[in-house]
Every structure is written in C-alpha cells, then in structure tokens.
Backbone as CSV, one residue per row, in Angstrom:
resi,resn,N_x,N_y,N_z,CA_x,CA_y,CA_z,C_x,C_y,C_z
1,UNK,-6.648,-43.708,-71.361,-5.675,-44.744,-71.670,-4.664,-44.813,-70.519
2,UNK,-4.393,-45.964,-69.918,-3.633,-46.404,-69.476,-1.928,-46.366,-69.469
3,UNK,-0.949,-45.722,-69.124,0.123,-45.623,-69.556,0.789,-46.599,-68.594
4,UNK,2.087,-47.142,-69.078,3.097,-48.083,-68.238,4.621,-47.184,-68.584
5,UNK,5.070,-46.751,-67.609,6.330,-46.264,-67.070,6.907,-47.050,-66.287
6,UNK,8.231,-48.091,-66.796,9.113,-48.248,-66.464,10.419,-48.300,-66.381
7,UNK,11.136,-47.912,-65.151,12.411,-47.049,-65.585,13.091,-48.264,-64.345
8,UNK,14.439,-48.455,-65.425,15.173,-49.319,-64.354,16.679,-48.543,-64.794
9,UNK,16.931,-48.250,-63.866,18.412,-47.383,-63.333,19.041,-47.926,-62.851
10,UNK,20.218,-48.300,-63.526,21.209,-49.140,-63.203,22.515,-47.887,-62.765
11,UNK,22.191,-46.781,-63.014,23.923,-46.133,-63.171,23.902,-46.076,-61.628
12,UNK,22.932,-46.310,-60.682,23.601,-45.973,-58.735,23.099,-44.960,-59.005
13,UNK,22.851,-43.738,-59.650,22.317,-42.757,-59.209,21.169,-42.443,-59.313
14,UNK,20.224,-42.526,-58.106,18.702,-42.369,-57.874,18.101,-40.844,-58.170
15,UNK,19.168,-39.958,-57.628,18.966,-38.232,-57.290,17.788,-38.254,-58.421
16,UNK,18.116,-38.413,-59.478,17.169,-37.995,-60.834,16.137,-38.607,-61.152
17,UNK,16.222,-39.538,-60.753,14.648,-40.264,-60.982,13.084,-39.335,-61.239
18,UNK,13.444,-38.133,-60.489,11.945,-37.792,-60.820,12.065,-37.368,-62.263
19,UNK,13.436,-36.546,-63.118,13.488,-36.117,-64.340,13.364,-36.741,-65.250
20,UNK,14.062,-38.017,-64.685,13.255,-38.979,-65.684,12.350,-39.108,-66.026
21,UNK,11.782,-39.675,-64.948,10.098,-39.809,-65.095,9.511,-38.798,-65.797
22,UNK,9.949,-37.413,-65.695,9.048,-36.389,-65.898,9.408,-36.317,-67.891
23,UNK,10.908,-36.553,-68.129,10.569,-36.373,-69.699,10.481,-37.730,-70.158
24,UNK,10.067,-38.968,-69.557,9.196,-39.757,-70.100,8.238,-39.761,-70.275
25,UNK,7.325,-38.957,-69.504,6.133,-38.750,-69.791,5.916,-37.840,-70.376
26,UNK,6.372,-36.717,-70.659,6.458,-35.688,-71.754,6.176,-36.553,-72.738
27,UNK,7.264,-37.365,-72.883,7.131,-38.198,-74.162,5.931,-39.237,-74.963
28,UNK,5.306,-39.580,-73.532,4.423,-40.351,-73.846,3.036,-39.311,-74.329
29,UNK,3.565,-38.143,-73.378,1.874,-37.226,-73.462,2.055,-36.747,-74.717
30,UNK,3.192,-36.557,-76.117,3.188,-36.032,-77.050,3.588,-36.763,-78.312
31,UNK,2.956,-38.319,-77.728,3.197,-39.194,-79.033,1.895,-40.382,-78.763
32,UNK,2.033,-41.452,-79.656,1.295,-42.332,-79.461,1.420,-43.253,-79.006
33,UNK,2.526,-43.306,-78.268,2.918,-44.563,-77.256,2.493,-44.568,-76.268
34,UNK,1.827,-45.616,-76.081,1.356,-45.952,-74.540,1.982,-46.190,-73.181
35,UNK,2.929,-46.768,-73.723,4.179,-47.030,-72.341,5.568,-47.001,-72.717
36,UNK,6.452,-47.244,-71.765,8.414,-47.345,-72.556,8.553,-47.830,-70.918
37,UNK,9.510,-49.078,-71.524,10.916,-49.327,-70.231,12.220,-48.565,-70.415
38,UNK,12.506,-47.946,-69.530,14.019,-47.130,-70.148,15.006,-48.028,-68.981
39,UNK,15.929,-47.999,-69.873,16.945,-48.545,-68.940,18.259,-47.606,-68.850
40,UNK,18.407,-46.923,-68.011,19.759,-45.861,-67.973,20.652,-46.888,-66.866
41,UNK,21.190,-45.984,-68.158,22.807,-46.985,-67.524,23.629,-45.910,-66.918
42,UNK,23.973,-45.003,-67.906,24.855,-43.430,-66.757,24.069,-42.611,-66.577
43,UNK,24.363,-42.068,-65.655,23.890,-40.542,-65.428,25.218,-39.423,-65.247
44,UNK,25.510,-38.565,-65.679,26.910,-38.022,-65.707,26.318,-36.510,-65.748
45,UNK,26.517,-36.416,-64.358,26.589,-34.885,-63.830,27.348,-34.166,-63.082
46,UNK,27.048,-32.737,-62.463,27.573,-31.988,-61.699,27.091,-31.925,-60.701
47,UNK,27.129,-31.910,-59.298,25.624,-31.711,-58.063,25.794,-30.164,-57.817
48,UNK,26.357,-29.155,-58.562,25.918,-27.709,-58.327,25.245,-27.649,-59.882
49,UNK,25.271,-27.723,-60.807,24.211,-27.601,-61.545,23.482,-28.568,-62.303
50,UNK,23.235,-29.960,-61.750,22.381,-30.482,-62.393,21.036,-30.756,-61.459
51,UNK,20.673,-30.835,-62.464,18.609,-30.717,-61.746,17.886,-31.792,-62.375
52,UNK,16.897,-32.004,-61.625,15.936,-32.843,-62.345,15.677,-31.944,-63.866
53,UNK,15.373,-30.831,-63.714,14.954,-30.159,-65.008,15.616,-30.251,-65.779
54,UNK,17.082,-30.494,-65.847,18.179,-30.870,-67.146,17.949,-31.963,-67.391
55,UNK,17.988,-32.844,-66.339,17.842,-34.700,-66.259,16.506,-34.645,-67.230
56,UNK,15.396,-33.956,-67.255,14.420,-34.113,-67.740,14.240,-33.649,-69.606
57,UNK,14.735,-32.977,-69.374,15.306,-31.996,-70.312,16.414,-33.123,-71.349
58,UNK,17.424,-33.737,-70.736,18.249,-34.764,-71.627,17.514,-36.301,-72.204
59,UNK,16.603,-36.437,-70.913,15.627,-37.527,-71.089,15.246,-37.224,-72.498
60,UNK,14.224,-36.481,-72.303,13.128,-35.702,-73.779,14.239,-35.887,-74.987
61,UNK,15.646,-35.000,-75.168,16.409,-34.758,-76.080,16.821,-36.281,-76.431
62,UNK,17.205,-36.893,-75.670,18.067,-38.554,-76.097,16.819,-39.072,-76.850
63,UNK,15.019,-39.310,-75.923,14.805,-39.916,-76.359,14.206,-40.056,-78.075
64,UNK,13.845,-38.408,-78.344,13.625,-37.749,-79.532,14.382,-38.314,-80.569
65,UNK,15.669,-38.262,-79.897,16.913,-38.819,-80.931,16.474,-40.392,-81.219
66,UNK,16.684,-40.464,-79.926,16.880,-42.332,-80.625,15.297,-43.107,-81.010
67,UNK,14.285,-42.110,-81.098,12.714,-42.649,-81.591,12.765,-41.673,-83.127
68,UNK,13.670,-40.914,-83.437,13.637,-40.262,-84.387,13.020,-39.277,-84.309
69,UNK,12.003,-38.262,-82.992,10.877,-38.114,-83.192,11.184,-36.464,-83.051
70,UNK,10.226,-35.842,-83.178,9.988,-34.065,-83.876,9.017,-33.680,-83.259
71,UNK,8.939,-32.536,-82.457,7.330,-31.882,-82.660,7.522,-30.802,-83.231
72,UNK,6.332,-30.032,-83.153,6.261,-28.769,-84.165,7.177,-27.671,-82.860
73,UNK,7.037,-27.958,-81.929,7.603,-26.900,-80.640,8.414,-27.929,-79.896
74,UNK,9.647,-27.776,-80.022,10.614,-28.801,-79.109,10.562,-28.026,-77.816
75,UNK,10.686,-28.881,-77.193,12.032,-28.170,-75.467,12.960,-27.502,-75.935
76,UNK,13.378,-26.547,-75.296,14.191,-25.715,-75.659,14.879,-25.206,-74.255
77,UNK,16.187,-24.728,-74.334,16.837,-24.113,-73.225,16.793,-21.777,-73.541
78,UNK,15.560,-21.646,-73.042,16.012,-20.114,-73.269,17.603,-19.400,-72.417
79,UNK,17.943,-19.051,-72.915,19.485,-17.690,-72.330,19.221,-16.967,-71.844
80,UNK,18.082,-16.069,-72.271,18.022,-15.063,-71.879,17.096,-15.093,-70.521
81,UNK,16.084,-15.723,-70.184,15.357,-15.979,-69.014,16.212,-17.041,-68.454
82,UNK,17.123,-17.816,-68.890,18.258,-18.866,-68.034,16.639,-20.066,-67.590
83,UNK,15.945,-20.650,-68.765,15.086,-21.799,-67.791,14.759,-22.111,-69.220
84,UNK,14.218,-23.719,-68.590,13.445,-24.832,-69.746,12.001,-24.272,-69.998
85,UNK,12.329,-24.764,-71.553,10.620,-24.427,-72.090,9.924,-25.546,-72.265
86,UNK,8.696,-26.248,-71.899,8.759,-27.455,-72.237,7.278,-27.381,-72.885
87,UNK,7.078,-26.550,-74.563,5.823,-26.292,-75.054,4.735,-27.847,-74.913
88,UNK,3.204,-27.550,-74.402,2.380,-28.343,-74.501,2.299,-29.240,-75.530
C-alpha cells in the first residue's frame, strides 16, 4: 500500500522536519490510515535539548491525542536509560 505524507510547516522552523516525518509514519505504520496532511503551525523548543527524537516523540503523542488513538505499547520516555522507546 501506498502511503501519502504530507507535511506543510508553517511555524519557519524546518530543523525538525525529519521528526516529523518520522512520528508520522509511526503513525501510519500502526494504524489503518493510509496517508495524513499535517499542518504545524509552532514548533516551540530549546536548540540544546531538542531533537528530532522529541519532535518525533511529540508528533506520535499530539497525534494519538487528537485521533483519539491507543496501542497496546505506547512511546514512552525511559529515566533510567535517559532515551525514547518507540515499541513495534
């Protein structure tokens, strides 16, 4: 199947684009949607600790929220290893 990813970024900030991309497609690889246009409007970070992997990481979390959606194993932030889990 064919997927369509499109992301139009309006907030000026490009830096993240790949995190995007990357928990959009998380999203797509763990549901039944075939494609999504996202349209971000802010991006509101730090440039000593934000990463694509948070960017990716907030992607997944917002979009969960606003599709309502659940898996049996979310993303998760471990403490104790300090890194993203992002179960299959």
């Amino acid at each position: 199947m064919q997927r369509e990813i499109i992301i139009n970024n309006t907030s000026g900030i490009n830096d993240y684009d790949s995190g995007i991309l990357f928990g959009v497609s998380y999203i797509l690889d763990h549901t039944k949607y075939c494609g999504m246009s996202i349209d971000v409007l802010e991006v509101r970070g730090h440039e000593v600790d934000t990463t694509n992997m948070v960017i990716g990481y907030v992607t997944i979390m917002a979009l969960c929220n606003g599709f309502n959606l659940e898996f049996k194993s979310m993303p998760s932030f471990n403490r104790e290893l300090k890194l993203f889990e992002f179960p299959r």
